[in-house]
C-alpha positions as CSV (number, residue, x, y, z in Angstrom):
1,X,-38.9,18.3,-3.2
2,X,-41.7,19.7,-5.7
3,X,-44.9,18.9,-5.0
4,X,-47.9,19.3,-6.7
5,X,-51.1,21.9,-6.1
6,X,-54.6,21.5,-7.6
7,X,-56.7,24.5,-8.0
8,X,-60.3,25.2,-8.7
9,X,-62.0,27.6,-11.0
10,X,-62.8,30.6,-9.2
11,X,-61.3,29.3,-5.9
12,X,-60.2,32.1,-3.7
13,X,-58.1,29.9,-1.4
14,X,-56.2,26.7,-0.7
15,X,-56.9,25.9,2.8
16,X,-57.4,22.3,2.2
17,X,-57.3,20.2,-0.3
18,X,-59.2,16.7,0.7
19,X,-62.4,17.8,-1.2
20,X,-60.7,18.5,-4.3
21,X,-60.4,14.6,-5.3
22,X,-63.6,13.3,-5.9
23,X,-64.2,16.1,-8.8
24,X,-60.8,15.9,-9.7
25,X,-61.2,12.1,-10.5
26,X,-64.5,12.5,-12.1
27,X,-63.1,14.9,-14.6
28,X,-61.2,12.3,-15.9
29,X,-64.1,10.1,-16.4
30,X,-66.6,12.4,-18.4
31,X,-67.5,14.7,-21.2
32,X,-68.4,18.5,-19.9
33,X,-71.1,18.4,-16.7
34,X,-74.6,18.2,-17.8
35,X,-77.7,16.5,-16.0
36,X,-78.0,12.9,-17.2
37,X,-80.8,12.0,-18.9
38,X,-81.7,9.1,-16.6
39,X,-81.9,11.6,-14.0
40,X,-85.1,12.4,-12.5
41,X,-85.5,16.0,-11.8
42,X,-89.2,17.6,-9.7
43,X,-88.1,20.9,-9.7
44,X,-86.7,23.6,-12.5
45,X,-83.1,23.6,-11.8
46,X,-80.9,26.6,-12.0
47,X,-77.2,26.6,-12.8
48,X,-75.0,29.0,-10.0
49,X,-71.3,29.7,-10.3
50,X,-69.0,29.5,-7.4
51,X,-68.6,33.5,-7.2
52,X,-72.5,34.0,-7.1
53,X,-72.6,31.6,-4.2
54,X,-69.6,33.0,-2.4
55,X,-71.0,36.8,-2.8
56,X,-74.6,35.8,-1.4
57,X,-73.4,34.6,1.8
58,X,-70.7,37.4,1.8
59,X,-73.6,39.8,2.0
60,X,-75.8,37.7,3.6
61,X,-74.4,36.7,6.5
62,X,-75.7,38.1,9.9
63,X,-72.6,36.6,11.5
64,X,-70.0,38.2,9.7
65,X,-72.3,41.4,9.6
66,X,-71.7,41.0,13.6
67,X,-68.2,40.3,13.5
68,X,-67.4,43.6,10.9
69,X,-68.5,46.1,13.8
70,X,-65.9,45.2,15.7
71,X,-63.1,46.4,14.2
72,X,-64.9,49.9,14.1
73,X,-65.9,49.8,17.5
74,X,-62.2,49.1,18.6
75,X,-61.8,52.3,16.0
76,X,-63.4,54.4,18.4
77,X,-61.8,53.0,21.6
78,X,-59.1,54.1,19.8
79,X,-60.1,58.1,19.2
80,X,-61.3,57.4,22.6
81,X,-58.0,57.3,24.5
82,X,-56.8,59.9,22.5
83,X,-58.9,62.2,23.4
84,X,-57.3,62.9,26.8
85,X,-54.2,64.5,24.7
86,X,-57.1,67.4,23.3
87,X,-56.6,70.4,25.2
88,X,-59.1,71.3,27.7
89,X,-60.2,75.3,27.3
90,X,-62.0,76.8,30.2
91,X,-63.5,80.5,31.0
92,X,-65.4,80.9,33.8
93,X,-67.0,84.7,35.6
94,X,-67.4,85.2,38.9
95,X,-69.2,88.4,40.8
96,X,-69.7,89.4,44.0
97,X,-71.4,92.2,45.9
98,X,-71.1,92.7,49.5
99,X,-72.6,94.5,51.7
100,X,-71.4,94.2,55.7
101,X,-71.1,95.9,59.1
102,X,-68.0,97.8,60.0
103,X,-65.6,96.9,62.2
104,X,-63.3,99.8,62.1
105,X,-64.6,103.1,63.3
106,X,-63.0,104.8,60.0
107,X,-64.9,102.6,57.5
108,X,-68.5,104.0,58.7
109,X,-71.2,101.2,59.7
110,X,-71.3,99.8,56.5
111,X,-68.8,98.4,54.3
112,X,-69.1,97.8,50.6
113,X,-67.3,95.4,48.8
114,X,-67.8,94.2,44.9
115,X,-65.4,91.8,43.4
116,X,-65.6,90.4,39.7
117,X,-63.1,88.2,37.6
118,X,-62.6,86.6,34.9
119,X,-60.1,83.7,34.1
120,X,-59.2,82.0,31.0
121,X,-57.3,78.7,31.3
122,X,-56.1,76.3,29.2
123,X,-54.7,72.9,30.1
124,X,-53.4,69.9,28.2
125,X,-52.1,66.6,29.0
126,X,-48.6,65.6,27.1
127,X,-47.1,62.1,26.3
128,X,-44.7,62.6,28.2
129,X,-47.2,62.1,31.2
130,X,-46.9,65.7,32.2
131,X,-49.5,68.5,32.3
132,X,-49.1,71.8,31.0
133,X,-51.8,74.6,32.2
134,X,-51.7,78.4,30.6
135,X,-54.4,80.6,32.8
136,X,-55.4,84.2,32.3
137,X,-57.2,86.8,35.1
138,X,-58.5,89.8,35.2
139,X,-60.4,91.2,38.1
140,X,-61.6,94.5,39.7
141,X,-62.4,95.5,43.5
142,X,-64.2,98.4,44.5
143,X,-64.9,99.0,48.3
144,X,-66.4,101.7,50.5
145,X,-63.7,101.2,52.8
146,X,-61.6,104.7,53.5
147,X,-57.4,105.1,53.0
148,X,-57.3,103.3,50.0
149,X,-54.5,104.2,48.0
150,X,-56.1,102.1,44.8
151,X,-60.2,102.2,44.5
152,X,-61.4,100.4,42.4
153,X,-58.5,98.2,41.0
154,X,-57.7,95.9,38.8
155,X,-55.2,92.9,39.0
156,X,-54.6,91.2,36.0
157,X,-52.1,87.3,36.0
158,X,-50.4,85.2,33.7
159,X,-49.3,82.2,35.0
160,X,-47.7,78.9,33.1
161,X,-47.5,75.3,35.0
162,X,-45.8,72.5,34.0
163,X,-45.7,69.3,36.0
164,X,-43.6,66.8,34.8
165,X,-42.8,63.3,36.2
166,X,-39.5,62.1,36.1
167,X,-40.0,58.3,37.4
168,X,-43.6,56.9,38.1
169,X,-45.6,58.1,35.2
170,X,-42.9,58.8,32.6
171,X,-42.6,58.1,29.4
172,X,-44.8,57.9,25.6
173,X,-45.2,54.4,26.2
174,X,-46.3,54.3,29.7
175,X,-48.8,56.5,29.0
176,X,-50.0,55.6,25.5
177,X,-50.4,51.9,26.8
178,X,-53.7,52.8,26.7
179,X,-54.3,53.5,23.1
180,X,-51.6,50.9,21.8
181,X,-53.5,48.4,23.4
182,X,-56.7,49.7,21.9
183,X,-55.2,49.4,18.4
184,X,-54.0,45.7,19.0
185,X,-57.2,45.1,19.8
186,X,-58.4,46.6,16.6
187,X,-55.7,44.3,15.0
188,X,-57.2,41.8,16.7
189,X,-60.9,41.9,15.7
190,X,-59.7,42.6,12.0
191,X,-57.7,38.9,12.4
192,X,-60.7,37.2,13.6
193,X,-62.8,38.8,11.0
194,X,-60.6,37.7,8.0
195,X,-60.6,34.3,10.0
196,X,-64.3,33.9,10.1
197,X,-63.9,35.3,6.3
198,X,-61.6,32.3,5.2
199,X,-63.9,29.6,7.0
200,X,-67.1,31.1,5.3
201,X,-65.3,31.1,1.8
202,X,-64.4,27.7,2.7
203,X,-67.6,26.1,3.9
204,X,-69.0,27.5,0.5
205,X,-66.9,25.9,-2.2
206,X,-66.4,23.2,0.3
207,X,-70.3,22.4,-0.5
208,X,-70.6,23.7,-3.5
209,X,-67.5,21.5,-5.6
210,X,-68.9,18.2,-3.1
211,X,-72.4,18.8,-4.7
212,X,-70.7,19.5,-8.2
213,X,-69.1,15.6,-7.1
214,X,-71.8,14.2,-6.1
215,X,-73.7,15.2,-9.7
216,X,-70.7,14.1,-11.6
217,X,-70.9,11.0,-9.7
218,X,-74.5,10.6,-10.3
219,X,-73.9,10.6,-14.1
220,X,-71.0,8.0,-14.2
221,X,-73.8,5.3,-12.0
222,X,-76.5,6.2,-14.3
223,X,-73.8,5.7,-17.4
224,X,-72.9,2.0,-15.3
225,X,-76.2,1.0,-15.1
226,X,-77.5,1.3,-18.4
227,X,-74.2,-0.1,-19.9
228,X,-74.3,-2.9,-16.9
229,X,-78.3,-3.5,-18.5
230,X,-77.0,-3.9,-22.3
231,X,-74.7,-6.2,-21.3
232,X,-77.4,-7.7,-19.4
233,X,-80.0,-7.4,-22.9
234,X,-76.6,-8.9,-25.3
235,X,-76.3,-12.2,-22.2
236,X,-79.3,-12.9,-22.6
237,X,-79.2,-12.8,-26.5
238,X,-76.4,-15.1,-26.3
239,X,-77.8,-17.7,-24.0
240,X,-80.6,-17.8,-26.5
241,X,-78.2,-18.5,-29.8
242,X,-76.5,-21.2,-27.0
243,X,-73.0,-19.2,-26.8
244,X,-73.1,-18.5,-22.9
245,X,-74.7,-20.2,-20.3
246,X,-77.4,-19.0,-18.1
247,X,-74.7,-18.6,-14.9
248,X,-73.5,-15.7,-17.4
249,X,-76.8,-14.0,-17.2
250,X,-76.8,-14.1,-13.3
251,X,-74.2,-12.0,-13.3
252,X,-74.9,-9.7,-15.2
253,X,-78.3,-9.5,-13.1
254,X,-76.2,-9.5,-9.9
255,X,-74.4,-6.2,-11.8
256,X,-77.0,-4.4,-12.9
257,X,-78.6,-4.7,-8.9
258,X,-75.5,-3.4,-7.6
259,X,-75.3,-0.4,-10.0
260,X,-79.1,0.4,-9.0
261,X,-78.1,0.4,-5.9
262,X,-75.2,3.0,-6.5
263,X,-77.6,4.6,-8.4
264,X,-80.4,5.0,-5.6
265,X,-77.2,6.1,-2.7
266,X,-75.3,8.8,-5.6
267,X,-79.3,10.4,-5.8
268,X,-79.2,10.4,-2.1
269,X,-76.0,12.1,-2.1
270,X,-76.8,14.6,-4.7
271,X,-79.7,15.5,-2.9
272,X,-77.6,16.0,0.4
273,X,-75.4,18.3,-0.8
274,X,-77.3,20.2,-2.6
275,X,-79.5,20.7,1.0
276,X,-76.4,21.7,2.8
277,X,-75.5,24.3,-0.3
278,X,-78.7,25.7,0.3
279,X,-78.4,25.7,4.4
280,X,-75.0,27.5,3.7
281,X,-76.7,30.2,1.0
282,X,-79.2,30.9,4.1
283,X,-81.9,31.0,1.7
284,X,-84.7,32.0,2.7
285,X,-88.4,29.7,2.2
286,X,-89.9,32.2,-0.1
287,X,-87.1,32.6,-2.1
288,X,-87.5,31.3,-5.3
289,X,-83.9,29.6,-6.0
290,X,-84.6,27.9,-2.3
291,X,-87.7,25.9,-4.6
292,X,-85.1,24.7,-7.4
293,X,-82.6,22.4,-8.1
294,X,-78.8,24.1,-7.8
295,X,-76.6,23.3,-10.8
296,X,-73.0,24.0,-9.9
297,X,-72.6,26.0,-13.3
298,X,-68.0,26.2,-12.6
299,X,-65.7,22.9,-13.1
300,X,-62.7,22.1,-11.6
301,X,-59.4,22.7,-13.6
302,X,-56.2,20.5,-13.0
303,X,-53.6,23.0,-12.8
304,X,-50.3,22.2,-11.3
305,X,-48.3,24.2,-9.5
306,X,-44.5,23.3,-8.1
307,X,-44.3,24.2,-4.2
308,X,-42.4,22.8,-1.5
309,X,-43.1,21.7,2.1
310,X,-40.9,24.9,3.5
311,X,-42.2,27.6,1.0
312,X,-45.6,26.5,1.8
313,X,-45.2,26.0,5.7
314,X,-43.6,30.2,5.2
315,X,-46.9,31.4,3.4
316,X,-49.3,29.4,6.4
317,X,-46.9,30.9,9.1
318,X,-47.7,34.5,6.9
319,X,-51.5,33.9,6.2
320,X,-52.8,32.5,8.8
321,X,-55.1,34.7,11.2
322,X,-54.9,32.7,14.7
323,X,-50.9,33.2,14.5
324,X,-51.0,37.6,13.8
325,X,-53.5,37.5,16.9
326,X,-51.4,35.4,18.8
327,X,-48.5,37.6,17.9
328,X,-50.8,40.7,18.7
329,X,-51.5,39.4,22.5
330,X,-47.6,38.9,22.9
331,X,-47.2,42.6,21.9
332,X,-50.1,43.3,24.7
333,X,-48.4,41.4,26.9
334,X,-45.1,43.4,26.6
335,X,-46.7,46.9,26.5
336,X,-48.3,45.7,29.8
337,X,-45.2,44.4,31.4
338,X,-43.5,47.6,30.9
339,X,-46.3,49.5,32.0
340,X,-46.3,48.0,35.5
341,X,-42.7,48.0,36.1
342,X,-42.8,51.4,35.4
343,X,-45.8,51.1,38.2
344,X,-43.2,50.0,40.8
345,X,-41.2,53.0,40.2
346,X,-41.4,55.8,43.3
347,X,-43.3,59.0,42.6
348,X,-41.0,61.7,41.7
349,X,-42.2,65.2,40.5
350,X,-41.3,68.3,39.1
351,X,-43.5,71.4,38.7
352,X,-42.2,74.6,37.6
353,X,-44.4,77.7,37.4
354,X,-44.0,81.1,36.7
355,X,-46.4,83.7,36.7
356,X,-46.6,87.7,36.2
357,X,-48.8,90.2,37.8
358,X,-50.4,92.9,36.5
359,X,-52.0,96.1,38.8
360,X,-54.0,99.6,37.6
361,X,-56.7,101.4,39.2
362,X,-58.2,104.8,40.2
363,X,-54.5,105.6,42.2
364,X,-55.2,108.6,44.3
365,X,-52.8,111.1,45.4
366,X,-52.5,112.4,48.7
367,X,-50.7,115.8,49.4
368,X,-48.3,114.3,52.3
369,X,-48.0,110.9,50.5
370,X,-50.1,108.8,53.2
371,X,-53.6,107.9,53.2
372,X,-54.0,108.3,56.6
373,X,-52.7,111.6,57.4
374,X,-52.7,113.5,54.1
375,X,-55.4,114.8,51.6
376,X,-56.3,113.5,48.0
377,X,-55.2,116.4,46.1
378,X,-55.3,114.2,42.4
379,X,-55.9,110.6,40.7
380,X,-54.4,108.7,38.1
381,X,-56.6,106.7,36.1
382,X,-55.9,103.3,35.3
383,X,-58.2,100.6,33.0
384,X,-58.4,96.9,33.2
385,X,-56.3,96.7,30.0
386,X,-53.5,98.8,31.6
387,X,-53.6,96.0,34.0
388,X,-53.3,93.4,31.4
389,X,-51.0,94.5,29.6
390,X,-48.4,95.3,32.5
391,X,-49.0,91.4,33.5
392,X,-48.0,90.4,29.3
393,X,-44.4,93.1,29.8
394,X,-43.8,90.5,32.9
395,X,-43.3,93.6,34.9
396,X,-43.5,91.4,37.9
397,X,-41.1,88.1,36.9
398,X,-42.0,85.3,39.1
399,X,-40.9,81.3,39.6
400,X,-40.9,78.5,41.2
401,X,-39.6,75.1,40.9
402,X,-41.3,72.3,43.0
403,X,-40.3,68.5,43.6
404,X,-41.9,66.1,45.7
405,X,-40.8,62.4,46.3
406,X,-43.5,59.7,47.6
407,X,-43.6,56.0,47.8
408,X,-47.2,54.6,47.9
409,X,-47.9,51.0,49.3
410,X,-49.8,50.6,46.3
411,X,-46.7,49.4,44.4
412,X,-47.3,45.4,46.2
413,X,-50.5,45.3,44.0
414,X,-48.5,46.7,41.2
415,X,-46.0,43.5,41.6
416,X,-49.3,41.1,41.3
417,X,-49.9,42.8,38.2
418,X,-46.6,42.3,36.9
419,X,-46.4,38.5,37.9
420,X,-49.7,38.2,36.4
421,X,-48.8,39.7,33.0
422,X,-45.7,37.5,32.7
423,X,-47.6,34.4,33.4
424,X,-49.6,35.4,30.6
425,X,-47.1,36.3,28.2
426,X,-45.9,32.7,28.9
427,X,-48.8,30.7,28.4
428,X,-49.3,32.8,24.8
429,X,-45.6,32.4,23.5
430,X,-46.7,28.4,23.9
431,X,-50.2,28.6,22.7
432,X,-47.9,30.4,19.6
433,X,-45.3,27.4,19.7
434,X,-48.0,24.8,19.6
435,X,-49.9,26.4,16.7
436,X,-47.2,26.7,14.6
437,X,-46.4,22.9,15.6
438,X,-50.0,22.7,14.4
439,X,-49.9,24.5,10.9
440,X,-46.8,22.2,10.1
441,X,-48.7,18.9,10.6
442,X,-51.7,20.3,8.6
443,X,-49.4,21.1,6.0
444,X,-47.1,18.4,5.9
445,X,-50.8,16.5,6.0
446,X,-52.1,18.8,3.1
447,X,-48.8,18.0,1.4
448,X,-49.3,14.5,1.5
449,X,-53.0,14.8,0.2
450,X,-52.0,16.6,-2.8
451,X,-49.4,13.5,-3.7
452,X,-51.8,11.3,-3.3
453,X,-54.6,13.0,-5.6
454,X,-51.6,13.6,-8.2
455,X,-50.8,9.5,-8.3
456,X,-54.7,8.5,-8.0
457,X,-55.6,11.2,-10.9
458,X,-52.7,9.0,-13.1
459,X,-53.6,5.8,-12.5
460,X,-57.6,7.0,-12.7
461,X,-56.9,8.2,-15.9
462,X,-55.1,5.1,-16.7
463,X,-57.3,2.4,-15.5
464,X,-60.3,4.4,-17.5
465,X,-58.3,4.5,-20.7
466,X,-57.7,0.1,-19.9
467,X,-61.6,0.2,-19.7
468,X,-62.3,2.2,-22.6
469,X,-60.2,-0.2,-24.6
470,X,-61.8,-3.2,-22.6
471,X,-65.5,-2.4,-23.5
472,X,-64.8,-1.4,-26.9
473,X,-63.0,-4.9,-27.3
474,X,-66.4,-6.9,-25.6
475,X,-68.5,-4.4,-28.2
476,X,-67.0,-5.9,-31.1
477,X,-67.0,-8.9,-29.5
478,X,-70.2,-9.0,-29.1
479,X,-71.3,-7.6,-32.3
């Protein structure tokens, strides 16, 4: 089944539709808006459209002004828990001179030592859950002690580490759970935004087309009562020339009280609504529109639109923000119940390293090829980069390959966890059930609302056209 929408001018959404009737009947009953004459006005008035109103709260509003930095803070949570993945560069010196008594008779009373060294490391964190660590040293001894075949020296070492685990630990998701559930909660502080957007939009034209009402309203009692008081003047005038009797003029008295009564609750109205625009507009004492009368400068237009209930229940279901945040904490939830399942797992790891040394020096040479019995007779000279680069042709090839199993008792609070996740992935898939159960009554309501206005807007329109031809029949009548 069709049904029927009714939009306003400059309306940026269709949330509800209740407030559209009263201007929506009123169009029917007037010329274009203008301030009645009757009408008794203290203060300059100042005509506003719809947009103007909408933008000054928009950029007004502390609220919202709150709300927007939360989506950028949950921005930097986000860079936040990347960070870890940067690589971590490190190069640290370290020096040493040392002087000591001997404890050998051949090294003299003292003995001299000095020892500097430099490393260079480099260590990152993949999403794989592993670490990966690259170093670099370089170092050089020089001691007073005798028989050294190699004074001063240098060592030089490249080593490369990888640690990997393979069951607790593993895994892109397990250990990005961090930052995915940083960007749902980005997700989620953009929902509530746009939600506290839609109600703010809302509240605004929701006051601004009831005060447009109210005016409209004010008009048609002002238009009763002086057409209520000519009937009154041409009673009277008849009960003179003896064509109606005085019970005739009583009731017209009795109608003309009633419509000043209207007349004194529609200014009441107009007056409301206009203070509840302005409490909306936050505006300010000083200001000067906050001393004048608003004049809601837009009018409604009847434009109809062929929907049904399923195609709109779809675009609530699509639109609305407190069902994409809902949705959001069930993808939380399931990040977090795969995260501490995976916490349950035992701890299994796998290093592998392999490293290359690197040697050069002062090498002396000894006539009978030992340091203890022979004479230096000649040295070969060796540099710290001769070191070095005998460590980068892996002269020296060396690995290892490491794996070590552990179970810790920490996995029982791991299963609370778990339990505790799944409760709450629970509760949120109903909190989703019953607010889509929710949105369907609201629209099914909505629905309903805009049938109604549709058949009161007809018969409106009718029962004025039956009044119309009424009054111009007691007009002629009369004259």
């Amino acid at each position: 089944m069709n049904l029927p929408r009714v939009r306003l001018k400059g309306e940026t959404m269709l949330k509800r539709n209740s407030i559209l009737l009263p201007a929506v009947l009123l169009l029917f009953l007037g010329s274009p808006f203008v301030l009645s004459q009757g009408q008794k006005v203290d203060k300059p008035a100042r005509e506003i459209t719809l947009k103007e109103c909408i933008t000054h709260v928009l950029a007004g509003n502390l609220d919202l002004s709150i709300e927007a930095f939360n989506p950028a803070i949950d921005e930097a949570s986000i860079s936040s828990s990347r960070e870890k993945y940067i690589p971590d560069f490190s190069l640290t010196y370290y020096k040493q001179d040392q002087n000591q008594p001997g404890t050998w008779g051949v090294e003299g009373t003292t003995v001299m030592n000095r020892y500097d060294n430099y490393t260079l490391s480099l260590n990152e964190r993949v999403v794989t859950g592993g670490t990966i660590s690259l170093s670099f040293s370089n170092s050089s001894t020089d001691t007073s002690r005798a028989f050294t075949v190699i004074n001063p020296s240098y060592n030089s070492s490249f080593r490369l580490n990888v640690t990997q685990p393979l069951l607790k630990g593993f895994g892109p998701k397990v250990n990005r759970i961090e930052t995915l559930q940083a960007i749902n909660q980005r997700d989620i502080s953009l929902s509530s935004l746009k939600s506290r957007l839609i109600q703010t939009i809302y509240d605004v034209e929701a006051a601004y087309w009831n005060l447009y009402s109210a005016i409209e309203n004010l008009r048609v009692q002002e238009n009763s009562l002086e057409q209520s008081r000519a009937i009154l003047k041409k009673n009277q005038e008849a009960v003179r020339i003896g064509t109606k009797s005085a019970l005739d003029i009583l009731t017209s008295e009795a109608e003309v009280a009633r419509y000043e009564d209207f007349l004194v609750s529609a200014r009441l109205t107009v007056e409301q609504n206009e203070e509840s625009l302005k409490k909306i507009l936050n505006l300010p004492d000083e200001s000067p529109v906050s001393a004048q009368s608003l004049i809601p400068k837009d009018k409604p237009v009847i434009e109809k639109m062929d929907i049904s209930y399923e195609e709109a229940l779809r675009i609530a279901l699509e639109q609305r923000p407190e069902i994409a945040q809902t949705e959001i904490e069930l993808e939380n939830n399931a990040d977090s119940i795969s995260f501490y399942r995976n916490e349950l797992l035992p701890q299994l790891d796998l290093t592998f390293s392999t490293w290359s040394p690197g040697q050069s020096g002062i090498k002396n040479i000894y006539d009978t090829g030992n340091a203890f019995t022979g004479t230096v007779i000649g040295q070969i000279k060796g540099s710290r980069m001769d070191a070095l680069k005998e460590a980068l042709r892996r002269t020296y090839k060396n690995w290892s390959v490491n794996l070590s199993l552990s179970l810790p008792l920490a996995n029982i609070f791991a299963r609370n966890s778990l339990a505790k996740v799944k409760i709450e992935r629970e509760q949120a898939l109903l909190r989703l059930e019953r607010q889509k159960q929710s949105i369907a009554y609201e629209v099914a309501g909505a629905i309903k609302e805009l049938q109604n206005a549709e058949r009161k807007i007809a018969s409106s329109k009718a029962s004025r056209e039956l009044q119309e031809k009424r009054l111009e029949a007691e007009m002629q009548k009369y004259q």
